[in-house]
N, C-alpha and C positions, 0 to 999 in steps of 0.2 A: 645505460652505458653512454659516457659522452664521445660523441661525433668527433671524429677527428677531422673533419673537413671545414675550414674556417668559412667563415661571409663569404669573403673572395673566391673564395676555390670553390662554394654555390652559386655565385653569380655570374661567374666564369663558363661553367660548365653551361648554366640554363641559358646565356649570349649564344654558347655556341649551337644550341637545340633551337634555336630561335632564328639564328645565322641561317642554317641547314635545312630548316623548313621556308625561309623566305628563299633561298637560292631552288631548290625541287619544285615550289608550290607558284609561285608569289613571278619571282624573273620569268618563265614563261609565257607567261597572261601579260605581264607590262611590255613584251616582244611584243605580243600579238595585238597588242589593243595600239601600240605606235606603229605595227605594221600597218595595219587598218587605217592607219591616219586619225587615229587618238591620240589624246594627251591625257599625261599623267600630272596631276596634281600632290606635289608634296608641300607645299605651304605650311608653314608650322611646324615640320618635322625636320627641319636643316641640321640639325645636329644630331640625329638619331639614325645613321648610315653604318653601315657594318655589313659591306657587300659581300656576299661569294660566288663562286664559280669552279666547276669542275674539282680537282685535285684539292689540293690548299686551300683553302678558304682567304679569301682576303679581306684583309681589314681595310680602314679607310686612316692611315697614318699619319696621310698630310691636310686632313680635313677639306676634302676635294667636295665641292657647290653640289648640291642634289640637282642641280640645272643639268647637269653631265650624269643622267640617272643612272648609267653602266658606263661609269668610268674608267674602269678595268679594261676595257676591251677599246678604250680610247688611244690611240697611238702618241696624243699629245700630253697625254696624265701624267702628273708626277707617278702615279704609281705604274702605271707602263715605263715608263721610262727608267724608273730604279731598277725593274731587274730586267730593263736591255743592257744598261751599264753595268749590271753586275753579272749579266750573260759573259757580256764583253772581257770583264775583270778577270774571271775565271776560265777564259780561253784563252787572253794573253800570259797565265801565269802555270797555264796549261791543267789547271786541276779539272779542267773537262778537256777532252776533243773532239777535235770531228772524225769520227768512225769511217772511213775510208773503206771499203766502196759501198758500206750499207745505209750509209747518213752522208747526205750533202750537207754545208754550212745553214742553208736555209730551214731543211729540216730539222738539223739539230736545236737552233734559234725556237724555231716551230715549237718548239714540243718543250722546249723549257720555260716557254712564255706560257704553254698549255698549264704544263705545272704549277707557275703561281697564280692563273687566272684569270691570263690577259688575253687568251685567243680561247673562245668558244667553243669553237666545236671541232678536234683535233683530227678528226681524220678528213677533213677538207684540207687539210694541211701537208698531211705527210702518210705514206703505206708504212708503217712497222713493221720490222722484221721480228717472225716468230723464233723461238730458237728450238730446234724439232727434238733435240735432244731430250731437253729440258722441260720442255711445253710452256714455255713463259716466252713474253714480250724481251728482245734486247733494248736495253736504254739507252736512247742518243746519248745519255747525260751522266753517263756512269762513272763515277769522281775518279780520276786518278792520282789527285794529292794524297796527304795524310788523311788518313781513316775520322781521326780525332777534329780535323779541321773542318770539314764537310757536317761533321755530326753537330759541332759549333755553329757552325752559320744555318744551318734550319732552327734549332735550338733561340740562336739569339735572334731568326727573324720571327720566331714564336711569339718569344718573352717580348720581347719591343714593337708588339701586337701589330706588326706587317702582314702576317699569315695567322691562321692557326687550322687545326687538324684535331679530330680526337681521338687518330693514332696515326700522330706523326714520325712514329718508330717505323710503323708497318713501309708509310711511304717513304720513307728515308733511305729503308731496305730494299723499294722497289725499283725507285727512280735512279738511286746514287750508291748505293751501298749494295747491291745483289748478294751477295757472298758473306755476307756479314750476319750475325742473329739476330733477332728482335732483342734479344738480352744483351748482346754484350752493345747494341747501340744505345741500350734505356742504363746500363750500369755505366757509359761511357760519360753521357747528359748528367748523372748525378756527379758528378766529380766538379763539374763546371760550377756547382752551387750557389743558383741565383737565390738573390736576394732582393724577397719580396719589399721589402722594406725603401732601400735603396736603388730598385729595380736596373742594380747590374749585376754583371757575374763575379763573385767572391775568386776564383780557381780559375782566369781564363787558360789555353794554352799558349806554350811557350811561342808556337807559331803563327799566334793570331795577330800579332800586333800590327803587323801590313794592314791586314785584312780588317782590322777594326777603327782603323785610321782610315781606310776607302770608306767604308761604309759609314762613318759618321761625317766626313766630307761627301761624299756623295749625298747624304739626307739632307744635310745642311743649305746644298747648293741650290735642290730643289723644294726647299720650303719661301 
């Protein structure tokens, strides 16, 4: 029976088993050994970076120097910086807010930075509120634009290997979408119909156009 999984979509998949084991295994020991007043020797390896952290996995987008061996949690990184401005973007346009009296501005920032990977260790950060009903975490970061929109911008920071996840549904529905299904967020993502080939989206929505003019201006600025 032939495999319906192409090259890419095995090579894909084993980056991200590879990604997951150097962030669990690997970023620990290289803490420790520069706490200690060690160095880390990557010499040779400058172009073989595909960092993660916590939640999202982050890629390395803008080709950021192995010299900055946890760039990610660099305040001056292109890639810290993309999603402070894109914190920022989605607070002025209000598709997130700050949750009043349970999330401060900082916490909220906090805990979205956690998300894609640029602050370590979240609860030096901010208390979460549980929600006792429920028994689940409330989200500082719980979208309250279009449903479809929110589900685009993980989606396209997937595909345009900013992030990846290997269920970015699950946290899609955790962080930003609570009320929503794992289905109808993975049947929403197939509409958008990227294309491998051309590696953009065939189907964007109708309201992404802003938001895809930011984000290719925003990448632009900091490359």
């Amino acid at each position: 029976m032939k495999s319906s999984f192409s090259q890419e979509d095995l090579e894909s998949k084993l980056q991200a088993y590879l990604n997951e084991f150097y962030h669990q295994r690997i970023v620990p020991l290289e803490k420790e050994i520069i706490r200690l007043g060690g160095k880390l020797d990557f010499e040779g390896n400058q172009n073989n970076v595909n960092l993660i952290i916590n939640r999202f996995l982050p890629k390395n987008p803008f080709k950021e120097s192995r010299e900055n061996i946890h760039y990610w949690e660099d305040e001056n990184s292109y890639y810290y910086r993309f999603f402070k401005f894109l914190f920022e973007y989605c607070l002025e346009k209000e598709l997130i807010t700050i949750k009043k009296p349970l999330y401060t501005y900082k916490e909220t920032f906090s805990y979205w930075m956690w998300v894609f990977g640029c602050i370590d260790e979240l609860n030096k950060e901010l208390n979460l509120v549980l929600s006792v009903d429920e028994q689940k975490i409330v989200s500082p970061i719980e979208w309250q634009g279009q449903k479809n929109i929110c589900i685009y911008l993980v989606d396209y920071l997937d595909k345009k290997r900013y992030i990846q996840s290997r269920k970015p549904n699950e946290l899609i529905k955790e962080h930003f979408l609570p009320n929503s299904t794992i289905e109808t967020i993975a049947n929403t993502k197939t509409k958008f119909r990227w294309n491998k080939g051309d590696k953009e989206f065939d189907n964007m929505p109708l309201k992404s156009i802003e938001l895809d003019k930011f984000l290719s201006e925003l990448s632009m600025s900091l490359k």
